[in-house]
C-alpha positions in Angstrom: 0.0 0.0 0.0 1.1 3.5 -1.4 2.3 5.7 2.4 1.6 9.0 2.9 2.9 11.5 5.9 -0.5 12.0 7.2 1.2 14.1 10.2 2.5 16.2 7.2 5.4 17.9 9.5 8.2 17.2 6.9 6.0 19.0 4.1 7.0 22.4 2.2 4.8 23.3 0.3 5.2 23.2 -3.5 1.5 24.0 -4.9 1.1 25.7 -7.8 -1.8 27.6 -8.8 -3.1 24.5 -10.8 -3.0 22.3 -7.6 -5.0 24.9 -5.7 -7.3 24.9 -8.6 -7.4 21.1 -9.1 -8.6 20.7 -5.3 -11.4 22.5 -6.1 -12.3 19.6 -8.9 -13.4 21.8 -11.7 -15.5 18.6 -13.7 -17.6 18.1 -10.6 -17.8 22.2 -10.7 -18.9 22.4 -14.1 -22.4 20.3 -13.4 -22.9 22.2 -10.5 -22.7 25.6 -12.3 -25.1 23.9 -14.8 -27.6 22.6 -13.0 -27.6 25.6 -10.7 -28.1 28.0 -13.3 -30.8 26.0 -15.1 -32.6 26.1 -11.8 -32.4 30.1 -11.6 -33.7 29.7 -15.5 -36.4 28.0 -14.5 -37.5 29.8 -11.5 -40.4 32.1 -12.0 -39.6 35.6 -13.6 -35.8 35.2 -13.6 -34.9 37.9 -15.4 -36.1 40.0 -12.0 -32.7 39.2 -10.7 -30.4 41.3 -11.9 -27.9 39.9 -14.2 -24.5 40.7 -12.1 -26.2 39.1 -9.1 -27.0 35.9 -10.8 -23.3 35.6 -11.9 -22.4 36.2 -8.2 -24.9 33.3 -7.2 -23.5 31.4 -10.0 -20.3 32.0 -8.5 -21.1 31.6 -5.4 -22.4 28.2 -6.0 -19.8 27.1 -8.1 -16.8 28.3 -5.5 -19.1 26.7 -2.4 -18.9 23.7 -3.9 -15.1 23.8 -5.0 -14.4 24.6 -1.1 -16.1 21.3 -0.1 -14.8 19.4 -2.7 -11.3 20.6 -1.1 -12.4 19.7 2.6 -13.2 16.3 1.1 -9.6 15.6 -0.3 -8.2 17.1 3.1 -9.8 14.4 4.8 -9.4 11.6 2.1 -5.8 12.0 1.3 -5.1 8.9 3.1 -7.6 6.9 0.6 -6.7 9.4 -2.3 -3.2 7.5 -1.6 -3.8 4.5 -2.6 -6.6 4.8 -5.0 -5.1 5.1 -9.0 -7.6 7.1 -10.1 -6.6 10.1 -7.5 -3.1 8.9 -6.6 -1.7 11.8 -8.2 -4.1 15.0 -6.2 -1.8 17.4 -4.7 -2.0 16.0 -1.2 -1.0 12.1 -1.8 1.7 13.6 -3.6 2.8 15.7 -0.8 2.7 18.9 -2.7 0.4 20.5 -0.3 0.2 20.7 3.6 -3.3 19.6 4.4 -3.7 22.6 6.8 -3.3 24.5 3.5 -6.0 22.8 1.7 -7.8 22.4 4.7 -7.6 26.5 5.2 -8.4 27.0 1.6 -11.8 25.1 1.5 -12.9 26.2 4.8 -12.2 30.0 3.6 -14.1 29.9 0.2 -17.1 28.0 2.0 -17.3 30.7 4.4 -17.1 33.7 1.9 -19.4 32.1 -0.6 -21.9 31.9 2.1 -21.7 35.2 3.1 -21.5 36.4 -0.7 -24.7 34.7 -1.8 -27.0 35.9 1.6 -25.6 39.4 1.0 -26.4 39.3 -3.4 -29.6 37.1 -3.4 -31.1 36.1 -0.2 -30.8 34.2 2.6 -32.5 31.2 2.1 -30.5 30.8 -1.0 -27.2 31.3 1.5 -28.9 28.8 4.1 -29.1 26.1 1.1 -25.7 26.7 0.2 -24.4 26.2 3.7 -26.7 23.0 4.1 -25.5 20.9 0.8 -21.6 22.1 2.1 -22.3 20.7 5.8 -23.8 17.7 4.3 -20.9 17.0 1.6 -18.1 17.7 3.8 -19.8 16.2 7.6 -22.8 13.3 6.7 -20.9 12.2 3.3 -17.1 12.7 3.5 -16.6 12.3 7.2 -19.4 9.7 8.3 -21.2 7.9 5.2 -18.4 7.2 2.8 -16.5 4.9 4.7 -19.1 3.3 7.2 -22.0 2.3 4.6 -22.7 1.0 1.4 -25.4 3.4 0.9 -22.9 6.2 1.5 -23.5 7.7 -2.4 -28.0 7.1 -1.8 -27.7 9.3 1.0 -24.9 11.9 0.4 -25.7 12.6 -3.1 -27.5 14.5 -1.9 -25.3 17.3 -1.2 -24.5 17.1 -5.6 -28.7 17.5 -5.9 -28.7 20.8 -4.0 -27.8 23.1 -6.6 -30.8 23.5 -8.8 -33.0 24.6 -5.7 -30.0 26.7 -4.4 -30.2 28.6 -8.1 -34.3 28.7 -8.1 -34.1 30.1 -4.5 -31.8 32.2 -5.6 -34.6 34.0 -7.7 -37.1 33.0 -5.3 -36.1 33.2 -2.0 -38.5 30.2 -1.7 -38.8 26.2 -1.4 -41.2 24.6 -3.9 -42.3 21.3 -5.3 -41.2 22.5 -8.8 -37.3 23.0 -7.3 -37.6 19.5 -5.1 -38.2 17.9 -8.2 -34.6 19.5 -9.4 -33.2 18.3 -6.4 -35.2 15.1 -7.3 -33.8 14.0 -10.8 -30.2 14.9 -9.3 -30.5 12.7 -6.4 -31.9 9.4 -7.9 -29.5 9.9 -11.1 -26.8 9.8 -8.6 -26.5 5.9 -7.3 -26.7 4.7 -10.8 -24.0 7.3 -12.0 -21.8 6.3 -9.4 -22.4 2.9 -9.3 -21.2 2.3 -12.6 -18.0 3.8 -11.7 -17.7 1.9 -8.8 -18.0 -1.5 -11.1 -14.8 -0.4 -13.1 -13.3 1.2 -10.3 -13.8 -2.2 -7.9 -10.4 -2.9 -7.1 -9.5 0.7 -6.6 -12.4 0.8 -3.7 -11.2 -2.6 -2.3 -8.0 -1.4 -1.9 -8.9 1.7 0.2 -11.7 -0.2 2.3 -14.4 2.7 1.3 -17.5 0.0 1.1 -19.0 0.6 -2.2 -21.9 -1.3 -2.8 -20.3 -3.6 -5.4 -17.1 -3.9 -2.4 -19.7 -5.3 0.2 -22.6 -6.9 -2.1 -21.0 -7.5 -5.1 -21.9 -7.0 -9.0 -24.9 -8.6 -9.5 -26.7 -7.0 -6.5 -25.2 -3.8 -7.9 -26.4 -4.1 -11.0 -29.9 -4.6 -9.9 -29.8 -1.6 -8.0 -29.0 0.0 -10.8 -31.7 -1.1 -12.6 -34.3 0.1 -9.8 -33.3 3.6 -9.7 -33.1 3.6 -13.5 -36.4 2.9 -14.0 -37.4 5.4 -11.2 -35.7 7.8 -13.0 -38.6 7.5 -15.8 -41.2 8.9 -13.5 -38.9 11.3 -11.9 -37.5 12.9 -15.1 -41.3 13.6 -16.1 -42.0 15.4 -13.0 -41.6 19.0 -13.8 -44.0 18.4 -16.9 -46.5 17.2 -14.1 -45.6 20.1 -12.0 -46.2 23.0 -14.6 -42.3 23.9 -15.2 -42.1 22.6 -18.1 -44.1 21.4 -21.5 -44.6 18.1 -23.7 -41.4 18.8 -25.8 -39.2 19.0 -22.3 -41.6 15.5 -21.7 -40.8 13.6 -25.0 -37.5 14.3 -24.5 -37.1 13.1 -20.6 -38.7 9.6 -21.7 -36.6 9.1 -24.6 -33.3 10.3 -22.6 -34.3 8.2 -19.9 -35.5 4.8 -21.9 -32.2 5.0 -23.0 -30.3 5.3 -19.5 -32.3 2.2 -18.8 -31.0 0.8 -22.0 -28.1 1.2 -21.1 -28.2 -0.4 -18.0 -29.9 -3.2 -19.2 -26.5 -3.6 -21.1 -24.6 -3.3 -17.8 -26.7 -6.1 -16.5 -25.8 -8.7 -18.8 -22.4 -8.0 -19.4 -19.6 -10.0 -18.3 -16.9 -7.1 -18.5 -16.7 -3.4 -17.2 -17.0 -1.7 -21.0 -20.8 -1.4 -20.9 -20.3 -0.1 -17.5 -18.1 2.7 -18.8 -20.5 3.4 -21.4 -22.9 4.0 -18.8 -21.0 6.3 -16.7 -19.9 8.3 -19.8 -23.5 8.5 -20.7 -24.9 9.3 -17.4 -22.8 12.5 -17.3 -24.7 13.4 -21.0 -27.9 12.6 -19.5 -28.0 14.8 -17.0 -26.9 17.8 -19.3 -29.5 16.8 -21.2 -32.1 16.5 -19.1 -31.6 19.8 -17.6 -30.6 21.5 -21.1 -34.4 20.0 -22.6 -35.7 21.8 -19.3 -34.1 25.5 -20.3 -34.7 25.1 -24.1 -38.8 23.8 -23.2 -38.3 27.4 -20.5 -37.3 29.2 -23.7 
């Protein structure tokens, strides 16, 4: 097993600007600005909210959850380690003192906070808080490494950002933003799930009990298959809710019969490529779904 100094006295630190940037995991970023934006779009009369203070909320968002995503490699370096797919982060290789990164996310969660309770409103700033507290303490900290159903429960904090950009607009909870939160959250398991198939060994190796780790493939798979064919219902939702019209509805069913589809491959198949497929499709599907849901706004 890889080591790392997790007392870290022996570091100096040699971070560059990218490293600093790279903690705050710009992919996972990038669906976060999406989705939270297309849940200011959606909110009712968003073109009431002036334009520089919905790309301070965007901002705001989009920073919040770099911050947490920095806390969360703080406290996994020692997994990070010996994981190939994140062997080489800044901290496992020692380029950063964790008290750095530590500082660093605790800093931008705080500001982004503030920033988006003093631009928009506070129940906006109260969501943001909540989906960071529930990343950083209920997923990174207790559910990762003590459950199976550590990525049901904490994806939650990733589902946050659509109801964080309608309250944004808002300043209000509503069935029409829960059923953001909605798509986001049951999309989640099956999204990560497939990873975890491919990524099996990686998991094993680090002891972080991923379903496939403690149940094994085919129980996986089928689990998989459950909240894939939730997902039908759930992506049809905000047509049932009044967000959205029959073109945003033709598209959901078709997007999602194919996620399905595409589990159904998963299923049946002896090796991890249909997996991957899934995964790489997953990430499309959600764009797509949410992109459908602007255009239908449109």
């Amino acid at each position: 097993m890889k080591e790392i100094d997790i007392d870290n006295n022996n570091i100096l630190s040699e971070a560059s600007v990218s490293d600093y940037f790279s903690l705050l995991k710009p992919r996972v970023m990038s669906l976060v600005v999406f989705t939270g934006f297309a849940g200011l779009w959606l909110a009712p009369n968003p073109l009431e909210l002036h334009p520089v203070l919905a790309i301070v909320a965007i901002a705001c968002l989009a920073i919040n959850a770099g911050a947490a995503g920095a806390i969360n490699m703080w406290y996994d370096r020692d997994i990070d380690a010996v994981m190939k797919r994140t062997e080489n982060r800044a901290l496992p290789l020692n380029k950063m003192h964790p008290d750095e990164a530590l500082t660093f996310g605790i800093v931008l969660s705080v500001l982004s906070v503030m920033m988006m309770g003093i631009a928009t409103n506070w129940v906006a700033a109260g969501l943001l808080a909540f989906a960071n507290f529930f990343y950083v303490f209920i997923y990174t900290m207790w559910l990762k490494r003590s459950t199976p159903q550590n990525i049901v429960i904490g994806g939650a904090a990733g589902a946050f950002p659509p109801m964080i950009g309608w309250a944004a607009v808002t300043g209000d909870i509503t069935m029409a933003s829960i059923s953001l939160f909605a798509i986001i959250f049951f999309w989640t398991p099956p999204h990560f799930w497939a990873l975890a198939l491919f990524a099996n060994a990686d998991y094993q190796r680090a002891k972080v009990p991923m379903l496939p780790v403690t149940h094994g493939e085919a129980h996986t798979k089928m689990q998989m298959m459950v909240y894939s064919i939730i997902m039908i219902p759930i992506s049809a939702a905000p047509y049932f809710l009044d967000i959205a019209g029959k073109g945003y509805l033709i598209a959901a069913l078709i997007l999602s019969a194919f996620f399905l589809f595409t589990n159904i491959r998963v299923l049946f198949d002896k090796t991890y490529k249909s997996a991957k497929l899934m995964f790489s499709y997953s990430v499309f599907y959600l764009f797509a779904l949410f992109l459908a849901l602007m255009i239908d706004k449109v």
